[in-house]
N, C-alpha and C positions, 0 to 999 in steps of 0.2 A: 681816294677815300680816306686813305691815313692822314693825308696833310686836313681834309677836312675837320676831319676828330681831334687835329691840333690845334685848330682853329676854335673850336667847340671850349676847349679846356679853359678851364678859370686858369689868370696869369697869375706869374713869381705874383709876392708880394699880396696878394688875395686875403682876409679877412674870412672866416669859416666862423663868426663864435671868436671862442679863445684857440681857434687854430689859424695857422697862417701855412699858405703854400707854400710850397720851395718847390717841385717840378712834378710833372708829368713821370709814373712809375710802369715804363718797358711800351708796350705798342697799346695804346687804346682801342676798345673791343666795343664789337657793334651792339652791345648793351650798356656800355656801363665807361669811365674815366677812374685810374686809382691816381692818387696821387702821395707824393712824399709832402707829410705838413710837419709843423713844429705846432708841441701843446705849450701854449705862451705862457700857462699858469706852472705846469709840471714841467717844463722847458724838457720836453720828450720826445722825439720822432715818433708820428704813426701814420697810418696808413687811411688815408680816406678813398672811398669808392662813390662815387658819385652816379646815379640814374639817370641814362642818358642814351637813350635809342637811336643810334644815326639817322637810321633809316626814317626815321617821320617824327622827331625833335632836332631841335636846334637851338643853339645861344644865342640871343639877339641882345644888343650891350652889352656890358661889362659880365654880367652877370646871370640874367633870368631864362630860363629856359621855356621854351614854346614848342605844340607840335607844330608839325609844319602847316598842317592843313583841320578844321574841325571833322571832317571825315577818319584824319590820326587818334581821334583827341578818345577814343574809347578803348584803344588797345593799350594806349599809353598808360592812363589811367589804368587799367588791368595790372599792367606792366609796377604800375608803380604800388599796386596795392599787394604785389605777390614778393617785389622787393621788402617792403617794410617788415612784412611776412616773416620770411627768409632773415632778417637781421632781426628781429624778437628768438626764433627759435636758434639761430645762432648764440645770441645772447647765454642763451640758458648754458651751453659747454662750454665747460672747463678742462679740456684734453688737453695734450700737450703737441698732439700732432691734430689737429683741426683749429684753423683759425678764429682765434679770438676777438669776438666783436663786444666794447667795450662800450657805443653808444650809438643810438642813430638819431638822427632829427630829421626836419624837414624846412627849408629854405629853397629860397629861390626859383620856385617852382618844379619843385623835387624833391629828391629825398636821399641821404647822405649816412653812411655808415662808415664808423672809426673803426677801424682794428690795430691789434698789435702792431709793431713794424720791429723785425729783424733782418739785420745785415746777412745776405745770402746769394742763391741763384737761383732759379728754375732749372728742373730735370732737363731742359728742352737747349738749355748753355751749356750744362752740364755734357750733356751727350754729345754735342758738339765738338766737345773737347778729349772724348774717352771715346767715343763710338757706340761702344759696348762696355757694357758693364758683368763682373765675375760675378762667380754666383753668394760668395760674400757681401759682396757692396751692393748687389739687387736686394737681398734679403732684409740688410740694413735701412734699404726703404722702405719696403714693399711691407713688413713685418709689423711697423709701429702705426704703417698706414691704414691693415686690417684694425689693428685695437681701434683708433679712430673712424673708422666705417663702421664698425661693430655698434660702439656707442651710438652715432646717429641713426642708424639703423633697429634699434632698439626703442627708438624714441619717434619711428615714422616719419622720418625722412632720408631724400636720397639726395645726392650729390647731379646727377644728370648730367655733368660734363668734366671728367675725370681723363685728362690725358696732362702730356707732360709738361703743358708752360702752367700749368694747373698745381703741381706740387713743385712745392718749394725746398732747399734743402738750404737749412741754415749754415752759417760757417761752421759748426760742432757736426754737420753731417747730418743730422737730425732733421728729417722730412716734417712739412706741414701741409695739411691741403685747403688750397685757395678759392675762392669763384664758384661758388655753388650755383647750379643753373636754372633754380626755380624761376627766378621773371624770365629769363631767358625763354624756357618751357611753357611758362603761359601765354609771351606773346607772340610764340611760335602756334600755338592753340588758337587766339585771338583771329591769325592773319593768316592762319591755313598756311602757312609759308615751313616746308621741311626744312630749307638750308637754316632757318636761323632754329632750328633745333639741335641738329646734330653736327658733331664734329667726324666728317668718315675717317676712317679706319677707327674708332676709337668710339663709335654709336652701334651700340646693337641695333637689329635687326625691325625691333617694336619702337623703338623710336622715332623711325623713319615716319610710323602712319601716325601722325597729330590726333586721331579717332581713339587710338588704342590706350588707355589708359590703367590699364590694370601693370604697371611696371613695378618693378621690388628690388632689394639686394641684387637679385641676377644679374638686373639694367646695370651698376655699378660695378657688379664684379666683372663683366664682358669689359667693360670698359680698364678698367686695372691690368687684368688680363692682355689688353692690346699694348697697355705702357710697357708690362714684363715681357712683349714677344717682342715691342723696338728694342728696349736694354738689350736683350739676349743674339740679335739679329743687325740692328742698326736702322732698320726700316718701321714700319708701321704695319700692321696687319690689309691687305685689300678691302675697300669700303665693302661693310655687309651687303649693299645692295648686289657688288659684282660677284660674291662668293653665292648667289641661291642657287644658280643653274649647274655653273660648272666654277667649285670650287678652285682660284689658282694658288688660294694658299698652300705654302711646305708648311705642313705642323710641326711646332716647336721641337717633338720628340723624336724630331727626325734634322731639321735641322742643330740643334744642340748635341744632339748628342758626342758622349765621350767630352765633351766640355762642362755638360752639368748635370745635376744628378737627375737622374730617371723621373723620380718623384716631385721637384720641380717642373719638370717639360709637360709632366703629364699633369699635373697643375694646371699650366699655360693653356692647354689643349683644350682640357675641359671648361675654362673660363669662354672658350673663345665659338662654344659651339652657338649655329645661329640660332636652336628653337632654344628659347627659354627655359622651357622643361629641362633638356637635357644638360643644362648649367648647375652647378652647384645653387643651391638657394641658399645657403645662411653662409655667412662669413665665415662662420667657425667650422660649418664642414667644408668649405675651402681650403680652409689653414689644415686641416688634419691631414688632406690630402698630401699639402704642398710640405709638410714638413715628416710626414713619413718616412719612414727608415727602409735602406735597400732591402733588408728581409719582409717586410711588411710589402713591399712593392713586389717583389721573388713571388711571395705567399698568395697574394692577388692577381698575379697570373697564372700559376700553377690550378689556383680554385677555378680561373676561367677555362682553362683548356687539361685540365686532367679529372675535375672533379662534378662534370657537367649531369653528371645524372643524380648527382646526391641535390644538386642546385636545383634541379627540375623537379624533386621532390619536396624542397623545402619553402619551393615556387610556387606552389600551389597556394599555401598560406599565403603570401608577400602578394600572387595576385587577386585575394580575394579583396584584401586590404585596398590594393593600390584602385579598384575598381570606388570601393568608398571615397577615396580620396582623390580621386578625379571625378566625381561627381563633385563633391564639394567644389571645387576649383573651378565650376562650368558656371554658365553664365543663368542658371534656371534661374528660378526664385527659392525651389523650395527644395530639398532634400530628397532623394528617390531612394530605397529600398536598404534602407541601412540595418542591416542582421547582423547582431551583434552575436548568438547564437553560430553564427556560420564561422564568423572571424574567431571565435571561441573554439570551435571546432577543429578553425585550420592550427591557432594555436599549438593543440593537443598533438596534431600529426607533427610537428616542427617538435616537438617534445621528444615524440616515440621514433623521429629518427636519431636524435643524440645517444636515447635507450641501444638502438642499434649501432650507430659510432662506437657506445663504448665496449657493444662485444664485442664486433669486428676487428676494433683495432687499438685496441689495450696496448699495445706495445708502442706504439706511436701517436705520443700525445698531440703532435701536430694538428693531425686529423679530427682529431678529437676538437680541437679550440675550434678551426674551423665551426664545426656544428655547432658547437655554442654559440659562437659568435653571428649563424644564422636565426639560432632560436632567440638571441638575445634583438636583433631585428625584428621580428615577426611581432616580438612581445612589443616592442616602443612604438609600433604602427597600431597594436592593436589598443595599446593603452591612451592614444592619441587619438584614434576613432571616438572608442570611450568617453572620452571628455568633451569633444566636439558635439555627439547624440546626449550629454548633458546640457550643454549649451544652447541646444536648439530646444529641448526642453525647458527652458526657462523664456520662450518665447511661445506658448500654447498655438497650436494650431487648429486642433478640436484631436477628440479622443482618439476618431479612424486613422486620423497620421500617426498619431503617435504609438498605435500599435501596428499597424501598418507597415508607416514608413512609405505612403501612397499620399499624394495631395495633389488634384485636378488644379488646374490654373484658375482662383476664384478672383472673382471683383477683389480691389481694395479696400480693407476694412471688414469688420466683423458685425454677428447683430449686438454682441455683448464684445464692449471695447475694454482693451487693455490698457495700462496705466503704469509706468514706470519714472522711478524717479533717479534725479544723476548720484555717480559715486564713485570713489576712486581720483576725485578732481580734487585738487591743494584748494584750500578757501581765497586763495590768492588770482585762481587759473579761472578758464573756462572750459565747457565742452563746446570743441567746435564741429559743427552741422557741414557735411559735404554733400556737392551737386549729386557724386556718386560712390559708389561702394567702393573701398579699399583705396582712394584716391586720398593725398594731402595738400593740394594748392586750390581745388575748388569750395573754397567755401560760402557757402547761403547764408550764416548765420550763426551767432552761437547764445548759450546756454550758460546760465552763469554755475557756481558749483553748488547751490543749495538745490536747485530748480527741479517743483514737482510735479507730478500729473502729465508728463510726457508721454503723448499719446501712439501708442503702437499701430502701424497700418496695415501689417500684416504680411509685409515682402520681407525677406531676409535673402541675405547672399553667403556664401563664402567666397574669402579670398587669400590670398595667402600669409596674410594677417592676421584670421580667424572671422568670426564672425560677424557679419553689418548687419544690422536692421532699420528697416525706413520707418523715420517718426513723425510727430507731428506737433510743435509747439508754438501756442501762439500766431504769428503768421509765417513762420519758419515751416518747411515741410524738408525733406532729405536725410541721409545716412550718417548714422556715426555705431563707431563701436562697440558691441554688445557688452563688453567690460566694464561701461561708464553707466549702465542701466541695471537698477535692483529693482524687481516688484513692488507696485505701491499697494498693498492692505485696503488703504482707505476709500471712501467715498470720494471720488474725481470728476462724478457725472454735472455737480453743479459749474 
């Protein structure tokens, strides 16, 4: 297969535009060619990637790329419209650890993205020559790699194939991340085919089903997660598939230990759990864990096993909460039984036990932060309900929901239609229309940034993005963000 892909590759000497080839860059991958070129104008090395699916394209002459068969010829195309994708939203960052794509065109019956090009290795050469890495020199990667996931993730998108020949570490040590795996992802979607989505030991557990598309930060941080448990180990995590039944992974905090700090292992651990739930969601409450301090870590288990009944009390609140916010996260349409009244309530008891912390135990402030520290929880779940039952309020359902918080499964659409227009979009951008809720590579369609009279249907989701609603413009129908939609005032009906 490898000599094939070599075979595939534009030779030395090759014409790109004002780039010219000079070689083939480490092992060509069943999506895609990078190569080393020269920018003949700015006389620059960079980095070209080329769209190129082994598996059902091929090079015939010099140059043009073909699938193999007109049965190929619809996933390719998928393939190639999720790459162009992928190198537009690349474009837009300017991080310094996320590769830099500085242009894409289309030739030759495909489609081609520049990036930066710096003299370096891969984590994957790297480790080859160290084994393992201390907890200095993991950090050193691992650290600048959160800022740069943070950013993209901030911006709706994810990475989807994050392991080690994937970041790069320049000669100044300074990590970058390479190969983002959206075509990958869709023509794995396209062709029902698991292998060509996952990388095991280093693919969480929802990746495996091509169906399941509701992935987020988690998907990336499990996957980061499996990079820090090779550093730390020398091996790779066992594929998620083989850990469901009978786990044979040693977790990190058992093996590391006394080599590194507590707070990282337990880090690792939690990146690495299979349900998504039980994963860190946001990057940044990642990093807080991973760089906590041994009293913080001390403090964190002392509350788990000495302070269990204050926690059962202040658990009442937290699960009144978490019930609201795993209804959101389901797959309904519409919101069930959200009392805000009640979460107010539990509020109040999360209050009047700090009341009681500070007569108990006046003397020991310890105990004391604790409870704060659980009311000060209680309050950011309950302020975060609050705005989500604002949100869905600007989406009318009729009166009885809304005092309620009850909505039967009704037809789509209303007998009095709703009208929203886009906002929040650069006059430069668009709003782009997805097949489905909280999803970013399928898209139906978009919306330019003026565009009014967007017709509401009446399904909404949540996801862990916040709110979708399904609209209706033009000949476009499908989901996009409830952030990008203000109420239209006007007459819409003509």
């Amino acid at each position: 297969m490898e000599e094939q892909q070599h075979r595939n590759a534009l030779p030395q000497g090759f014409k790109l535009f004002e780039y010219e080839i000079q070689s083939v860059l480490g092992k060509p991958g069943g999506f895609g060619i990078t190569y080393l070129a020269i920018d003949t104008h700015l006389r620059q090395s960079v980095a070209i990637k080329e769209y190129l699916p082994s598996d059902f394209a091929i090079r015939e002459g010099r140059s043009t790329v073909y699938v193999k068969s007109s049965s190929y010829d619809e996933s390719f195309q998928w393939g190639l419209k999720c790459f162009i994708e992928e190198a537009q939203v690349l474009a837009k960052f300017n991080h310094n650890n996320i590769v830099r794509v500085s242009r894409f065109f289309e030739s030759n019956g495909t489609a081609y993205m520049v990036m930066e090009y710096q003299k370096g290795q891969s984590l994957t050469e790297f480790l080859k020559q160290q084994r393992v890495l201390t907890e200095a020199e993991l950090k050193t990667v691992v650290i600048p790699l959160l800022e740069g996931l943070e950013e993209i993730h901030h911006a709706g998108v994810l990475h989807r194939d994050i392991k080690p020949n994937n970041i790069y570490l320049r000669d100044d040590n300074t990590p970058v991340l390479l190969d983002f795996g959206s075509a990958r992802f869709a023509i794995g979607q396209k062709t029902r085919s698991v292998t060509s989505i996952v990388t095991p030991g280093y693919a969480p557990l929802e990746q495996y089903d091509n169906e399941i598309k509701d992935q987020g930060p988690w998907t990336d941080i499990y996957a980061l997660g499996a990079v820090m448990y090779n550093a730390i180990t020398g091996d790779s995590p066992p594929a998620a598939t083989r850990r469901v039944m009978k786990d044979p992974m040693i977790p990190a905090v058992k093996i590391g230990a006394g080599r590194y700090s507590r707070s990282l292992l337990l880090s690792i651990d939690w990146a690495l759990q299979l349900s998504e739930e039980d994963r860190p969601q946001t990057v940044d409450q990642w990093r807080e864990k991973m760089l906590a301090t041994s009293e913080e870590v001390s403090q964190e288990k002392f509350v788990t096993k000495q302070y269990w009944n204050s926690i059962n009390i202040i658990g009442v609140g937290v699960i009144g909460l978490l019930f609201v916010v795993a209804s959101y996260l389901g797959y309904k349409n519409y919101t069930y039984g959200i009392d805000l009244q009640n979460l107010l309530q539990n509020l109040k008891q999360a209050e009047l036990k700090i009341a009681k912390e500070q007569s108990s135990c006046k003397a020991d402030r310890k105990y004391l932060k604790i409870a704060q520290d659980y009311r000060g929880q209680c309050e950011t779940k309950y302020n975060a309900a609050s705005g989500l039952l604002k949100e869905v309020q600007r989406f009318k359902i009729g009166n009885e929901v809304l005092q309620t918080g009850i909505a039967e499964n009704k037809p789509t659409g209303f007998e009095t239609k709703q009208y929203y227009n886009v906002v929040n979009v650069r006059p430069t951008d668009t709003l782009n229309v997805r097949e489905s809720a909280g999803t970013i590579n399928d898209k139906v369609g978009e919306i330019s940034a003026v565009g009014i009279c967007i017709e509401y249907l009446g399904n909404f989701r949540f996801r862990k993005g916040g709110l979708w609603v399904k609209i209706r413009y033009d000949k476009i129908e499908g989901w996009v963000h409830s952030h990008y939609l203000d109420s239209n005032e006007q007459d819409c009906e003509e």
